[in-house]
C-alpha positions in Angstrom: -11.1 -5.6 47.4 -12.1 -3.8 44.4 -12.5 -5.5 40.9 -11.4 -2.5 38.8 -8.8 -3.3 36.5 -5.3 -1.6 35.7 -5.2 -1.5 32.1 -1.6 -0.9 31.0 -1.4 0.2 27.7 0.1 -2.4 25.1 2.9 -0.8 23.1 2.7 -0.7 19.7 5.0 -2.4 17.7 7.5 -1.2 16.0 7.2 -1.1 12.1 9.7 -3.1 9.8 11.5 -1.3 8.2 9.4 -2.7 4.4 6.5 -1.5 5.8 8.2 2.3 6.6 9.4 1.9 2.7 5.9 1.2 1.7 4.7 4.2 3.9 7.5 6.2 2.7 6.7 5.3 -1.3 2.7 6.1 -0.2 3.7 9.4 0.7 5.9 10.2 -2.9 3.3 8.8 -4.8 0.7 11.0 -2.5 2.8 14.3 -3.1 3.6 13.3 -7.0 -0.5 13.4 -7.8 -1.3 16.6 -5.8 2.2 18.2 -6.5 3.3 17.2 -10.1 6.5 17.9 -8.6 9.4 15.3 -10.5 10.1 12.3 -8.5 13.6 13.3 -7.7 12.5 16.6 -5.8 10.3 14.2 -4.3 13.0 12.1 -3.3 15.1 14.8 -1.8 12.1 16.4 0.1 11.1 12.5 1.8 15.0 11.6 2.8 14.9 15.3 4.4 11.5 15.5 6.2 10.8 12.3 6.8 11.3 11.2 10.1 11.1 7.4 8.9 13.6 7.6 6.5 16.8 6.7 8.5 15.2 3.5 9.6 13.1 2.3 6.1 14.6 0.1 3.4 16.0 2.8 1.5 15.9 1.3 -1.9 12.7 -1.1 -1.8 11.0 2.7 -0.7 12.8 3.7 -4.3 12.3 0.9 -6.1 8.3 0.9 -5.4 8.2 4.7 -5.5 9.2 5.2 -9.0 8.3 1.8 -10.6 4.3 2.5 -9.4 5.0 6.6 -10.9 6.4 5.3 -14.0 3.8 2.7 -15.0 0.6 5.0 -13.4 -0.9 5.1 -16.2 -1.1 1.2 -17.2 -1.3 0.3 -13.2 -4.5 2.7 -13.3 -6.1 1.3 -16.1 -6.2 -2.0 -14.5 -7.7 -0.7 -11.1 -10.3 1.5 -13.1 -11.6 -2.2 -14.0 -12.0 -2.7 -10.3 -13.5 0.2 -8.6 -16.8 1.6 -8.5 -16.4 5.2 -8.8 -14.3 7.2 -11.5 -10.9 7.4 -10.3 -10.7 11.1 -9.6 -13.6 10.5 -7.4 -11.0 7.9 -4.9 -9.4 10.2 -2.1 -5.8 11.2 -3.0 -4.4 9.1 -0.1 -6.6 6.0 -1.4 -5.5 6.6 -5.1 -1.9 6.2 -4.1 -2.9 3.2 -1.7 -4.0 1.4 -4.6 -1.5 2.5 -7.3 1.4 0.8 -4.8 -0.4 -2.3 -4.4 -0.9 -2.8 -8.0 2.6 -2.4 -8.7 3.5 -4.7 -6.3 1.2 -7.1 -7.4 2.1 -6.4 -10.8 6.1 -5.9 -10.8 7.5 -7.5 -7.6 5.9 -10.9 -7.4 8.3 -12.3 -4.8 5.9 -10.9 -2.9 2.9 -13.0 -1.4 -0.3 -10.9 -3.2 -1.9 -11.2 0.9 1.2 -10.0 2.0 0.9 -6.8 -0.4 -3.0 -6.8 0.4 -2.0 -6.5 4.0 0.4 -4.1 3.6 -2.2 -1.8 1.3 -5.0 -2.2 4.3 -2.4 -1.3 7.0 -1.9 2.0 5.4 -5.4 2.6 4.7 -6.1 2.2 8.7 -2.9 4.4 9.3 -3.5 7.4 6.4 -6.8 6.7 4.8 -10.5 7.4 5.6 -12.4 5.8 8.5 -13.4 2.9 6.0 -11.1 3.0 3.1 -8.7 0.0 4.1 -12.1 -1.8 3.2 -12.1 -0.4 0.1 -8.6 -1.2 -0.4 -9.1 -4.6 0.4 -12.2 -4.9 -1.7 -10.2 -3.7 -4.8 -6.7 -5.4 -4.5 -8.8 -8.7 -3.8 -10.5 -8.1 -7.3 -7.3 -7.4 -8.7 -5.1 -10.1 -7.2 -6.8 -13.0 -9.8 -6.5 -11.0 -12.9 -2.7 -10.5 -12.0 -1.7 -13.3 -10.1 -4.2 -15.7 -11.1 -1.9 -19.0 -10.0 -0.9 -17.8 -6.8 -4.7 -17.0 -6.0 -5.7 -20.3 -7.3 -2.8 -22.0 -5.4 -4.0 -20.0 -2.1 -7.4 -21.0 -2.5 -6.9 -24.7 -3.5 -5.0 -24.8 0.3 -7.4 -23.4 2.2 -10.5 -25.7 0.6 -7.9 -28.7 1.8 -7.4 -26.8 5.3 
């Protein structure tokens, strides 16, 4: 009798259909830097080539897609205070990475800030470099206090008591 192993490959779950709105909003904010095109040709070009779009949460994809385009500039000032590198030096992907989870931290606060943090590293791993969900971690966890400073104190209060 042989010890060698059948290994049957686990299959992967399938994604909720926030985290396809997060993934679809990544890739708008992704084609808005490196196109310049307006959000609404954005908008038309994800609902006809993305093969997500049927199954996402249509308007949470919206909602974070142009609420992190329209407040770039004030969302990007606040991450500049976290990184380490100018921010023309953070990949493309990353940049956009970043700029949804600081508008969810920011602007949509019924969501847990690890919950968002998750959601960032998950689509590092998916579209970003071989390391960048690190970086997105490390950034969004520097970023979490300044904008969610109760919640983070709350968080870390229950795990000192855990």
């Amino acid at each position: 009798m042989s010890d060698d192993k059948v290994l049957i490959p686990q299959e992967t779950p399938k994604k909720t259909p926030r985290r396809l709105a997060r993934e679809i909003a990544m890739q708008g904010l992704y084609q808005w830097r490196m196109t310049g095109n307006s959000l609404p040709v954005i908008e038309d070009h994800l609902e006809q080539e993305s093969a997500e779009w049927a199954r996402a949460d249509k308007p949470l994809a919206l909602v974070l897609l142009r609420g992190a385009a329209s407040n770039a500039d004030a969302l990007e000032a606040g991450i500049v205070a976290c990184i380490d590198r100018p921010l023309t030096e953070v990949s493309p992907i990353e940049r956009a990475i970043l700029l949804l989870g600081a508008y969810e931290l920011t602007h949509r606060i019924e969501t847990p800030y690890r919950v968002v943090i998750n959601e960032a590293i998950e689509l590092a791993k998916s579209f970003g470099g071989t390391d960048g969900h690190r970086y997105i971690n490390g950034v969004l966890d520097k970023l979490a206090p300044k904008l969610r400073a109760a919640e983070v104190e709350h968080a870390a209060k229950q795990r000192r008591k855990d």
